[in-house]
BALOLUM-18698 format. One record per residue (C-alpha): residue number from 1; residue in three letters; x, y, z. Coordinates in pm, whole numbers, plus 50000, padded with zeros to 5 digits. Example, Ala and Ser with C-alpha at 12.3 -4.5 7.8 and 13.67 -1.06 7.14 Angstrom:
<sites>
+-----+-----+-------+-------+-------+
:   i :  aa :     x :     y :     z :
+-----+-----+-------+-------+-------+
:   1 : ala : 51230 : 49550 : 50780 :
:   2 : ser : 51367 : 49894 : 50714 :
+-----+-----+-------+-------+-------+
</sites>
This chain:
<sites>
+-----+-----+-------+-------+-------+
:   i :  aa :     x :     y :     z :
+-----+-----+-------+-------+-------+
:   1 : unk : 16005 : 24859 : 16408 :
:   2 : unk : 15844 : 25231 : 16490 :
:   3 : unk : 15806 : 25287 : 16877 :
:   4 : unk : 15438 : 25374 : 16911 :
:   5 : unk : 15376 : 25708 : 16979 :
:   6 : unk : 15190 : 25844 : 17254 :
:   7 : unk : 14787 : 25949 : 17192 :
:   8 : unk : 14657 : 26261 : 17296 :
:   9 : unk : 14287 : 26301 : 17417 :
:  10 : unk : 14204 : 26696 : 17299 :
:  11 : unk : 13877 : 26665 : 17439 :
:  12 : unk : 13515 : 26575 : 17360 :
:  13 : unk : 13164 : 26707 : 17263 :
:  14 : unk : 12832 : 26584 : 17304 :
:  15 : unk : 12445 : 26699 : 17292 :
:  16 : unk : 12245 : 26614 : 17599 :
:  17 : unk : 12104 : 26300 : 17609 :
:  18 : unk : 11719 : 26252 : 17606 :
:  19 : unk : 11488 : 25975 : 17711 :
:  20 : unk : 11346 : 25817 : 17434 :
:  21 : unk : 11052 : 25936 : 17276 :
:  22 : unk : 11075 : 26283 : 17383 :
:  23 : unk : 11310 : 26587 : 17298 :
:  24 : unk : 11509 : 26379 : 17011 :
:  25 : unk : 11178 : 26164 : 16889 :
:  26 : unk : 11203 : 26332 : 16534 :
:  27 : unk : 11540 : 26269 : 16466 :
:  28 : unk : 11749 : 26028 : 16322 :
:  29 : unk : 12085 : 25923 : 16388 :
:  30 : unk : 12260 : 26138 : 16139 :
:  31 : unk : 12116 : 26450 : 16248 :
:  32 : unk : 12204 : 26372 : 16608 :
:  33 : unk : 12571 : 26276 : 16512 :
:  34 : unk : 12579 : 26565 : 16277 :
:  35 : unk : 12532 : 26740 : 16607 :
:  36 : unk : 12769 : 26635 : 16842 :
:  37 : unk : 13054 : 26642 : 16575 :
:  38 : unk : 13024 : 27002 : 16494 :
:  39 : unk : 13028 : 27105 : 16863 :
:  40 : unk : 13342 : 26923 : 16863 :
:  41 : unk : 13448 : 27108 : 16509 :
:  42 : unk : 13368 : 27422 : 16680 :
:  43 : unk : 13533 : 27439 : 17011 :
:  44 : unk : 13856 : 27308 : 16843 :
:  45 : unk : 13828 : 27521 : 16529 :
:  46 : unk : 13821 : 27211 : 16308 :
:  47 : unk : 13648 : 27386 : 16034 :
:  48 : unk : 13793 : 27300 : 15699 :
:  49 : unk : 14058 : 27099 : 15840 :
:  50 : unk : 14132 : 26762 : 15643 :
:  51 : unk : 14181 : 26451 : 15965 :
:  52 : unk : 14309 : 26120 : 15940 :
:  53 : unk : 14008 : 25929 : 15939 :
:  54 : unk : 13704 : 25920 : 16189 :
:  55 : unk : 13523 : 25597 : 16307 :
:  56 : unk : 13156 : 25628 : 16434 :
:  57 : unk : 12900 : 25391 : 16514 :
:  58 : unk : 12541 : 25305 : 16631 :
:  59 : unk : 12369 : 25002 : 16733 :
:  60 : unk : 12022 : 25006 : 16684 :
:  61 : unk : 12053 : 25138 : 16290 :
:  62 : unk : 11806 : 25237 : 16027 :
:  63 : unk : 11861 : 25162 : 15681 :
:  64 : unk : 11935 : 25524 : 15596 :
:  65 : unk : 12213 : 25501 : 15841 :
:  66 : unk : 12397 : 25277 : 15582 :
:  67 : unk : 12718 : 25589 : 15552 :
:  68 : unk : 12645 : 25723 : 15892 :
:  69 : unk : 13000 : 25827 : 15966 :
:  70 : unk : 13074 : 25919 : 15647 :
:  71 : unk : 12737 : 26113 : 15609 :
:  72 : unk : 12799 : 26300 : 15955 :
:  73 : unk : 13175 : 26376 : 15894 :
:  74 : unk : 13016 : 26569 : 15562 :
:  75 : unk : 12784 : 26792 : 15778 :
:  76 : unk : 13008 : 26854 : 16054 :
:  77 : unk : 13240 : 27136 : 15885 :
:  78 : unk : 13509 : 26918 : 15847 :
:  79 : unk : 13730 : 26918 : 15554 :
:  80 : unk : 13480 : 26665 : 15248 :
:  81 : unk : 13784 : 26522 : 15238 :
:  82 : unk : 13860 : 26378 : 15584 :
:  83 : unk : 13732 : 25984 : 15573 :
:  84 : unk : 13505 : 25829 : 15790 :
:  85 : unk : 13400 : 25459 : 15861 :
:  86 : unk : 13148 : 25243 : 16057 :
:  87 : unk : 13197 : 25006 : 16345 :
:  88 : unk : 12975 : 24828 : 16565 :
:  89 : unk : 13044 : 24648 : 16925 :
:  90 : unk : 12679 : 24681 : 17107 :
:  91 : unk : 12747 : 24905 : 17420 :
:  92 : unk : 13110 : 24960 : 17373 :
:  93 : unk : 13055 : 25102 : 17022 :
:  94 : unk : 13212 : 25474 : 17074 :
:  95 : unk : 13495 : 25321 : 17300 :
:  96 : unk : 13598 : 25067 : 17097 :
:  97 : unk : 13619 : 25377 : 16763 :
:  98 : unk : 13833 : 25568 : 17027 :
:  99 : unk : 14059 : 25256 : 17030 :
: 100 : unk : 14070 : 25230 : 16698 :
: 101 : unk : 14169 : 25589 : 16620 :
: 102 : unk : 14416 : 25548 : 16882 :
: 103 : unk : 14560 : 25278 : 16697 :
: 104 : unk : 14623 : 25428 : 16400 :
: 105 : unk : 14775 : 25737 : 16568 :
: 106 : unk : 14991 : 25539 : 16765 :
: 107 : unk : 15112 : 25344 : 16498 :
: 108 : unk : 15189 : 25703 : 16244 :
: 109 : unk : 14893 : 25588 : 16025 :
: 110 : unk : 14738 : 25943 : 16092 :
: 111 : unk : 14800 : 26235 : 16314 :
: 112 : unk : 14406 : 26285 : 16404 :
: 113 : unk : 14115 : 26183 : 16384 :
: 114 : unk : 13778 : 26166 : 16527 :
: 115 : unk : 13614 : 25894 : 16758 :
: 116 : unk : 13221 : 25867 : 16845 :
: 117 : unk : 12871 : 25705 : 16832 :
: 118 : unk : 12546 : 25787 : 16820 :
: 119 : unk : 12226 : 25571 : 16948 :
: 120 : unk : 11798 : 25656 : 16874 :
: 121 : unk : 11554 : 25480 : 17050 :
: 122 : unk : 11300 : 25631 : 16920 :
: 123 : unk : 11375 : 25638 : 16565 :
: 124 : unk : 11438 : 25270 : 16594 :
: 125 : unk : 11260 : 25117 : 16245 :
: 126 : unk : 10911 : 24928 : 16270 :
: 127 : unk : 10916 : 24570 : 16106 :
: 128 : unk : 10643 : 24357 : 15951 :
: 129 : unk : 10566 : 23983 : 15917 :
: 130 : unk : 10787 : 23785 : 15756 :
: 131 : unk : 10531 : 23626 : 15527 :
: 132 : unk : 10457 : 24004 : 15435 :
: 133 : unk : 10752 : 24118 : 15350 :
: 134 : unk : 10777 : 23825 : 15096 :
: 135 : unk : 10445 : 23852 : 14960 :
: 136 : unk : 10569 : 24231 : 14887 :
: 137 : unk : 10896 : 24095 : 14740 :
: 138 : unk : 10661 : 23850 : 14503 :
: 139 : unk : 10508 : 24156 : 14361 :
: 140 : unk : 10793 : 24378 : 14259 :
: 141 : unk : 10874 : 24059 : 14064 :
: 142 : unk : 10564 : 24025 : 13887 :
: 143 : unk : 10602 : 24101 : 13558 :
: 144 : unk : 10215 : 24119 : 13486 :
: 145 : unk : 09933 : 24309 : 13616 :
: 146 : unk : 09761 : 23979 : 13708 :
: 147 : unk : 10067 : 23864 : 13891 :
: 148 : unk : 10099 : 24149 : 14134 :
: 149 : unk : 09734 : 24104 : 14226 :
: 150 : unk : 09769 : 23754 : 14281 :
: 151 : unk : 10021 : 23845 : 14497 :
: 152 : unk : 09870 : 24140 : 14685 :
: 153 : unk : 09546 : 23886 : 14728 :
: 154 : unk : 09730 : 23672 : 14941 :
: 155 : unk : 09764 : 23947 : 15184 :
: 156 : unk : 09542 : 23892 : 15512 :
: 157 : unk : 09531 : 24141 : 15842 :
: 158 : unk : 09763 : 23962 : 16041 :
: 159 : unk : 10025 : 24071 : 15837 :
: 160 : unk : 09998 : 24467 : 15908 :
: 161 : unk : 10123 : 24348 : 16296 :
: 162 : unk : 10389 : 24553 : 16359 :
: 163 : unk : 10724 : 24421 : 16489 :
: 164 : unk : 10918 : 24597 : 16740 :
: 165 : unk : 11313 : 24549 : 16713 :
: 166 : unk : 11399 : 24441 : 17095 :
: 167 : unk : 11710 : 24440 : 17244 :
: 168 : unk : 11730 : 24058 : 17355 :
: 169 : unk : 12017 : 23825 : 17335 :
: 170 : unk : 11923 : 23558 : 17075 :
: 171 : unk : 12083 : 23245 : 17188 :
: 172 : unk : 11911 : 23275 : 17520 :
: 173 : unk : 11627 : 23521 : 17422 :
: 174 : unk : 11666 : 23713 : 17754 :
: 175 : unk : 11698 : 24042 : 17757 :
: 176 : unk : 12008 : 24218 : 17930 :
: 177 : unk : 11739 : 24324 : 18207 :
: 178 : unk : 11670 : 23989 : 18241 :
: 179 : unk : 12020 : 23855 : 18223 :
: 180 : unk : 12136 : 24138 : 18512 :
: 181 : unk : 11852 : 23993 : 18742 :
: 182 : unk : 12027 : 23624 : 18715 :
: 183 : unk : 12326 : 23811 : 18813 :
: 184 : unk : 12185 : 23984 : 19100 :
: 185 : unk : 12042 : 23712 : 19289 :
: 186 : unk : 12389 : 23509 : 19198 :
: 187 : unk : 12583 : 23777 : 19350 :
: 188 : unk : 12339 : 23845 : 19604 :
: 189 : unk : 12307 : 24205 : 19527 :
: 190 : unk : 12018 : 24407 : 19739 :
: 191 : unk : 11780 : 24633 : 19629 :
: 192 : unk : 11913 : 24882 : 19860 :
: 193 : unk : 12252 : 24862 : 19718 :
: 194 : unk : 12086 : 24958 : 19387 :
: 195 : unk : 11939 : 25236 : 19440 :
: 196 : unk : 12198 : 25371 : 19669 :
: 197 : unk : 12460 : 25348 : 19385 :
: 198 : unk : 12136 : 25510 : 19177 :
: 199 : unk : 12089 : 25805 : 19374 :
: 200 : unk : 12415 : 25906 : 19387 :
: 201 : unk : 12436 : 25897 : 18985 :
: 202 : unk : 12155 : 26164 : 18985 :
: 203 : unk : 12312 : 26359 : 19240 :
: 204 : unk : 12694 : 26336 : 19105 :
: 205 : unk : 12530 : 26472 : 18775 :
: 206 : unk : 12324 : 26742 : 18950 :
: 207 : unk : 12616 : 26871 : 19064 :
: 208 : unk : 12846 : 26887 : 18802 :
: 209 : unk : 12583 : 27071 : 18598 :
: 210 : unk : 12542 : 27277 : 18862 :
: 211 : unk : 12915 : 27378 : 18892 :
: 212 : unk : 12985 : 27389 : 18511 :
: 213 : unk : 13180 : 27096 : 18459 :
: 214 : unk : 12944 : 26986 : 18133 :
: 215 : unk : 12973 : 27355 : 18007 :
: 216 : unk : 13256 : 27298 : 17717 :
: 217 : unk : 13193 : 26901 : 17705 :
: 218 : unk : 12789 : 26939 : 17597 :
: 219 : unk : 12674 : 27145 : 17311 :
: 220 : unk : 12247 : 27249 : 17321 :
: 221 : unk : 12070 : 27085 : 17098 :
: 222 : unk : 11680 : 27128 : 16979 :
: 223 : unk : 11637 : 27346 : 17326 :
: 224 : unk : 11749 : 27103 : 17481 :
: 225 : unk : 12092 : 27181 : 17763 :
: 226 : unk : 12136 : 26935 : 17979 :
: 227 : unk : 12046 : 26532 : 18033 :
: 228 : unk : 11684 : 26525 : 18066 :
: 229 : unk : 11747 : 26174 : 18207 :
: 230 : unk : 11870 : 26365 : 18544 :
: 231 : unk : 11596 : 26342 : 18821 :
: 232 : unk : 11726 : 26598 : 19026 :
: 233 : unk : 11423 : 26538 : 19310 :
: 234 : unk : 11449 : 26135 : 19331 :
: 235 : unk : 11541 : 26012 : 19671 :
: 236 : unk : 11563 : 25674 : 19841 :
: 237 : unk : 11160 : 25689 : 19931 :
: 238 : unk : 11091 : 25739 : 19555 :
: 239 : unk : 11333 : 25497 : 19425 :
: 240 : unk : 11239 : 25208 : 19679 :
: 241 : unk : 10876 : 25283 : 19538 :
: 242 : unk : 10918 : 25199 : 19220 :
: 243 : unk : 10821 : 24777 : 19068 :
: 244 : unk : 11062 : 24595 : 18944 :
: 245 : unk : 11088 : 24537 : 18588 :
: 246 : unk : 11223 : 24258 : 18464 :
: 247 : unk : 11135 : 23955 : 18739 :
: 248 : unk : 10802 : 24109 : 18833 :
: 249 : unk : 10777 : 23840 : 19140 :
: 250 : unk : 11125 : 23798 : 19275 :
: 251 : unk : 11308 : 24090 : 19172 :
: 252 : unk : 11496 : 24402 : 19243 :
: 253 : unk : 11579 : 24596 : 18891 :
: 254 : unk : 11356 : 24899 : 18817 :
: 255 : unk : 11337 : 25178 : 18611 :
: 256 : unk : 11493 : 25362 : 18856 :
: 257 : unk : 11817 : 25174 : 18939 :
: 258 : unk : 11853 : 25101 : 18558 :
: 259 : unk : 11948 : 25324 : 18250 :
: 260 : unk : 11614 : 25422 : 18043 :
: 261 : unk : 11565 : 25415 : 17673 :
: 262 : unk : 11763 : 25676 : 17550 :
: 263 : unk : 11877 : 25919 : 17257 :
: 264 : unk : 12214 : 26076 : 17189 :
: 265 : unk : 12545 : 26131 : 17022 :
: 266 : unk : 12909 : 26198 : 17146 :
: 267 : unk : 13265 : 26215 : 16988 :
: 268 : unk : 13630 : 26251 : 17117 :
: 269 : unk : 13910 : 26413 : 16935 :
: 270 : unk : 14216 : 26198 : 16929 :
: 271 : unk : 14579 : 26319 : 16792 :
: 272 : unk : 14909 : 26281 : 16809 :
: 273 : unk : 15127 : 26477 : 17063 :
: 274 : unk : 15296 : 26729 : 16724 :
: 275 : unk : 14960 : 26765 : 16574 :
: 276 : unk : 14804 : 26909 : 16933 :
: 277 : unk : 15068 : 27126 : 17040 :
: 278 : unk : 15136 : 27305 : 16637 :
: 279 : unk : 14784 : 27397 : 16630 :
: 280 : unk : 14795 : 27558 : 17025 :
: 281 : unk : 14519 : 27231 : 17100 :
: 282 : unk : 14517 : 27113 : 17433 :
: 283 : unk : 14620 : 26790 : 17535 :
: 284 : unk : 14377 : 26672 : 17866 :
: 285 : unk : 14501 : 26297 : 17880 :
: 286 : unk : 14670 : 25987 : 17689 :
: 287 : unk : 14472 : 25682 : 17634 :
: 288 : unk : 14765 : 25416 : 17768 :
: 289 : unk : 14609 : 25115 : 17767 :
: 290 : unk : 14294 : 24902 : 17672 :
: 291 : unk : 14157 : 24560 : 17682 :
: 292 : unk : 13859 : 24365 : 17552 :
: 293 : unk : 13759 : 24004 : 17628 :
: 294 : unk : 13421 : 23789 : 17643 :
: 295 : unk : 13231 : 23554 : 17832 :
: 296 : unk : 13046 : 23254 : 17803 :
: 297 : unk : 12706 : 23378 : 17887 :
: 298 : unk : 12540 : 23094 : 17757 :
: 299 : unk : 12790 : 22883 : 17918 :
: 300 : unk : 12670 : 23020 : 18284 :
: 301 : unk : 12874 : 23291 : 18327 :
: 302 : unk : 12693 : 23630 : 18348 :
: 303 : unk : 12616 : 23838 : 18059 :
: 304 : unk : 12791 : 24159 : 18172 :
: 305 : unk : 13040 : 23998 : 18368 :
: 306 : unk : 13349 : 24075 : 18061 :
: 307 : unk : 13471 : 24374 : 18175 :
: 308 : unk : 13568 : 24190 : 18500 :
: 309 : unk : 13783 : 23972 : 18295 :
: 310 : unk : 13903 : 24228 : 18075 :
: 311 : unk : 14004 : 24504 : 18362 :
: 312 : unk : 14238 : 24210 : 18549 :
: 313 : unk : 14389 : 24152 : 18217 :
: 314 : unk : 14469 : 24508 : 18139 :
: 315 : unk : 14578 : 24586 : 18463 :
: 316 : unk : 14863 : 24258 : 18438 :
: 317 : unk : 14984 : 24411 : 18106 :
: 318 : unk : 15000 : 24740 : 18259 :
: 319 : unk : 15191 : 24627 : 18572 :
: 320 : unk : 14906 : 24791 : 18787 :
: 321 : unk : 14703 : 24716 : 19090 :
: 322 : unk : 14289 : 24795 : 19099 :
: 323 : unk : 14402 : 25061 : 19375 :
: 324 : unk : 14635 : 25271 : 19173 :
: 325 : unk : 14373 : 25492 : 18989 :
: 326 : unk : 14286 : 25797 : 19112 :
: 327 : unk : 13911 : 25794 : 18931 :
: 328 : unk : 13663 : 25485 : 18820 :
: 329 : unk : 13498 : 25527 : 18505 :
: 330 : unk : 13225 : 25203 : 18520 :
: 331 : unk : 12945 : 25226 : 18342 :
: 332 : unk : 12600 : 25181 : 18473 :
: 333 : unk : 12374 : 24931 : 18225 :
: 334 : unk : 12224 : 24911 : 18571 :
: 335 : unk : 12322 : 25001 : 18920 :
: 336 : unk : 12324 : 24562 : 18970 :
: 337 : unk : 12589 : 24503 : 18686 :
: 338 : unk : 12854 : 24769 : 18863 :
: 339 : unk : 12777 : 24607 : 19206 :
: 340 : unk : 12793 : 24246 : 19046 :
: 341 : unk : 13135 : 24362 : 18921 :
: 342 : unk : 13295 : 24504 : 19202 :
: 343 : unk : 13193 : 24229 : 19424 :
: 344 : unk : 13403 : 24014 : 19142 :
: 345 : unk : 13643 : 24200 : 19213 :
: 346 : unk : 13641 : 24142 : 19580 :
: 347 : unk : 13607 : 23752 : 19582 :
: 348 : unk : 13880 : 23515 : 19615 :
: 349 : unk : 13685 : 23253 : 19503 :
: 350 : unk : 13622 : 23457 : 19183 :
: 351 : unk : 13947 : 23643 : 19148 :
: 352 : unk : 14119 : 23266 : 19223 :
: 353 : unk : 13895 : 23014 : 18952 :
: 354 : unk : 13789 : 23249 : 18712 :
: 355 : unk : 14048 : 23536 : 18660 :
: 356 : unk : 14345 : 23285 : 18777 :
: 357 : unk : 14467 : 23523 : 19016 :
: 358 : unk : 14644 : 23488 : 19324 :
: 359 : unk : 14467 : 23748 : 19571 :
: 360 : unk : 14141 : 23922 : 19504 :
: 361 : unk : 14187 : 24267 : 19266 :
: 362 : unk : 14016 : 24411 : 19589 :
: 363 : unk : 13799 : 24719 : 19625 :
: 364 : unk : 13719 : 25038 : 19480 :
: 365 : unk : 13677 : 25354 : 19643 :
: 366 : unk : 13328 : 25462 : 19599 :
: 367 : unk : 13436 : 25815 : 19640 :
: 368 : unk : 13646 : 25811 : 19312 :
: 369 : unk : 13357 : 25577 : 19081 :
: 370 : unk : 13179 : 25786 : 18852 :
: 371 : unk : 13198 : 26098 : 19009 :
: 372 : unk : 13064 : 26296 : 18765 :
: 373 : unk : 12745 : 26103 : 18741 :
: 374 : unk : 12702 : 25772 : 18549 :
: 375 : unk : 12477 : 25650 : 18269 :
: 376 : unk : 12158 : 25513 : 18503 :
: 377 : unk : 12147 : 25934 : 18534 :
: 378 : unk : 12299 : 26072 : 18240 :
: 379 : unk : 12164 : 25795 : 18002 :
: 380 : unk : 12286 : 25570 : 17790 :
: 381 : unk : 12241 : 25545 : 17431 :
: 382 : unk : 12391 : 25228 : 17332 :
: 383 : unk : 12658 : 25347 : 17088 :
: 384 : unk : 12719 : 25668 : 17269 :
: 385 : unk : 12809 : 25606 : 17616 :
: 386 : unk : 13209 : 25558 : 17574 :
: 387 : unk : 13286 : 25871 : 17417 :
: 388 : unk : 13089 : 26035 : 17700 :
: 389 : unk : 13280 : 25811 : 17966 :
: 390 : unk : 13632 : 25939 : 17791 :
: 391 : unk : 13559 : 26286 : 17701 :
: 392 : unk : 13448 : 26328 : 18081 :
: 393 : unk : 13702 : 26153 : 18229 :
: 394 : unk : 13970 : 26337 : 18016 :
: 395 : unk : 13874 : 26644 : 18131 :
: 396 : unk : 13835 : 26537 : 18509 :
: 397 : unk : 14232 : 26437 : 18453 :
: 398 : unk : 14310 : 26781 : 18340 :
: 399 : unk : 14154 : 27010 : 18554 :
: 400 : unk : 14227 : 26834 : 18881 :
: 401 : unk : 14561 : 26604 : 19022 :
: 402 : unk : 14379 : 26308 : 18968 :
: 403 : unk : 14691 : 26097 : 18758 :
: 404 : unk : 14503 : 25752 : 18631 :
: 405 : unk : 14191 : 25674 : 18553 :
: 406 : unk : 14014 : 25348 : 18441 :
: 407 : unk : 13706 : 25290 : 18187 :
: 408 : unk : 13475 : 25006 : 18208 :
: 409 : unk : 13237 : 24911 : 18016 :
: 410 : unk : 12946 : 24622 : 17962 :
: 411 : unk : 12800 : 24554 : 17628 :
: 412 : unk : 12539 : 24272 : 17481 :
: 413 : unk : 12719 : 23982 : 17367 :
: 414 : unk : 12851 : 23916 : 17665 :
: 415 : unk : 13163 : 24102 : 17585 :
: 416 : unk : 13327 : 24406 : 17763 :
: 417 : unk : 13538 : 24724 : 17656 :
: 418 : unk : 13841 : 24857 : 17872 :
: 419 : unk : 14095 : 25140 : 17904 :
: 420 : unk : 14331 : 25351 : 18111 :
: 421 : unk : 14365 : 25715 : 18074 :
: 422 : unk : 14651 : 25913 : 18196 :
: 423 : unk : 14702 : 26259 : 18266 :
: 424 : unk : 14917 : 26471 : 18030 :
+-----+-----+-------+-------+-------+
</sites>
């Protein structure tokens, strides 16, 4: 059997991320993804070049999207004949194509390829009745004149409604806001907490802006140069201010201590260690290991509790303790979900009946989480966030002595995405 080789991280590329509805509002995913990939092309003079394969993904799709990857790999500068493919795991979209690019690297498949995902709020398609749409279906039938008219008669103004496509889990039709605010008040989190965890988000971005750390990881894009998601002026005062959304009465999520609505694209460069170092590439990190599990959210167990489950698994494979990293990749769905999961973390009683464990994993140091800035600042579009998590970590792992890092990330479906990163 062939000892898998090791996977190099070259780097990533994305465009800024925008709230929905405002810089991006015109685009599609495509044209976004399109984007991002040929930043990537260009800073690694991947113009022409033929890759292994390249796996992209969105979550909230229109039916153009049908070839996205394919579609973007073709407008990128990329070789026509490099192939591309779709995947699809809700939040962890972009890090679960890294993993599977990694894969097939590791396992001599291909020497490179590309890893990404791309996410529009605001190009998100409108929906009509049901009883509409099959009305309309009736008529292209028809074979007569009369037909079609008896069809079109049957038409009333209810049906012109609009439907919205929501982001709600349908076997308990609550929304992941919703389903984070159950968590909360089980794990006791404060309001305070979570908008302390917010604030320093917006001010870990600021910064990193600020002292060019985002220079060669985000390409411009429609005027656009960094995360208009970043409030650099929001303090405490302003944050405690603000309603909460999702339990109106009794609770503490807002728009503030929660990611917004947002548009954007990002992709990672994966190769093997020979590819990298014949073309003079650099190599920033390995990916070393990764885990993904689920929960049963409608069993009682909270909806973006996995990645609790998934990190103590990955971290028994890899013979490691939650201490031995030297950075914290978590993502922030909302400030709550990162607090609900290090408090897991933390809890014998949790670490003990639920993760079988011995001893809690213990706690992270807050000075190492996210320090960069997380998504509540930087945004999150759904299938975008884990290249953005692993191009910036990669790149925190090469330019400093940080040695380890660890990813985390939530998704809908009660299911969470995990990895390690190593320095090269």
């Amino acid at each position: 059997m062939t000892t898998p080789r090791r996977v190099a991280i070259v780097g990533g590329n994305r465009i800024p991320y925008c709230r929905a509805h405002t810089a991006y509002s015109e685009l599609g995913n495509e044209q976004m993804m399109t984007a991002a990939m040929r930043g990537l092309v260009d800073r690694f003079a991947l113009t022409g070049q033929r890759l292994g394969d390249v796996a992209l993904g969105a979550v909230m799709t229109h039916p153009n999207d049908w070839n996205l990857a394919r579609e973007s790999t073709l407008g990128s500068g990329l070789s026509p004949e490099t192939p591309a493919f779709d995947i699809r795991r809700a939040c962890g979209t972009s890090l679960e194509s890294v993993i599977l690019i990694a894969n097939k690297i590791a396992l001599g498949q291909i020497d490179a390829g590309i890893a990404g995902g791309v996410d529009t709020i605001s190009g998100t398609p409108i929906l009509y009745d049901e009883d509409y749409r099959r009305l309309l279906l009736e008529s292209s039938r028809a074979r007569k004149t009369s037909e079609r008219l008896k069809s079109f008669l049957k038409v009333r103004p209810r049906h012109f409604k609009p439907v919205v496509p929501g982001v709600v889990e349908p076997r308990t039709g609550l929304s992941m806001g919703q389903s984070c605010e159950v968590m909360a008040k089980e794990w006791q989190i404060s309001r305070q907490a979570q908008d302390e965890l917010a604030l320093a988000s917006h001010e870990r971005l600021a910064l990193a802006y600020d002292a060019g750390f985002y220079e060669d990881l985000v390409s411009p894009f429609e005027g656009v140069s960094e995360d208009n998601t970043l409030r650099r002026s929001t303090t405490m005062d302003k944050l405690a201010a603000l309603k909460p959304v999702f339990d109106r009465d009794n609770g503490t999520l807002t728009a503030g201590n929660s990611t917004p609505l947002t548009d954007g694209a990002g992709c990672v460069l994966l190769a093997s260690e020979e590819w990298a170092r014949e073309r003079g590439l650099p190599i920033q990190a390995y990916l070393a290991h990764v885990e993904v599990a689920a929960v049963d959210f409608v069993g009682g167990e909270g909806l973006l509790m996995a990645p609790a489950y998934a990190v103590s698994r990955m971290l028994d494979k890899a013979g490691l303790g939650l201490q031995d990293f030297d950075r914290y990749e978590i993502h922030e769905a909302f400030a709550a979900q990162v607090l609900c999961t290090l408090a897991a973390w933390e809890s014998e009683d949790f670490c003990r009946n639920r993760l079988e464990r011995d001893a809690p994993l213990g706690s992270v140091d807050r000075d190492r989480m996210n320090i960069h800035g997380g998504s509540i600042a930087a945004g999150h579009p759904f299938g975008a966030t884990g290249a953005r998590i692993v191009a910036t970590l990669a790149k925190d792992l090469s330019a400093t002595d940080a040695q380890r890092g660890l990813v985390s990330v939530c998704t809908g479906g009660g299911m969470g995405v995990t990895a390690i990163l190593e320095s090269a």
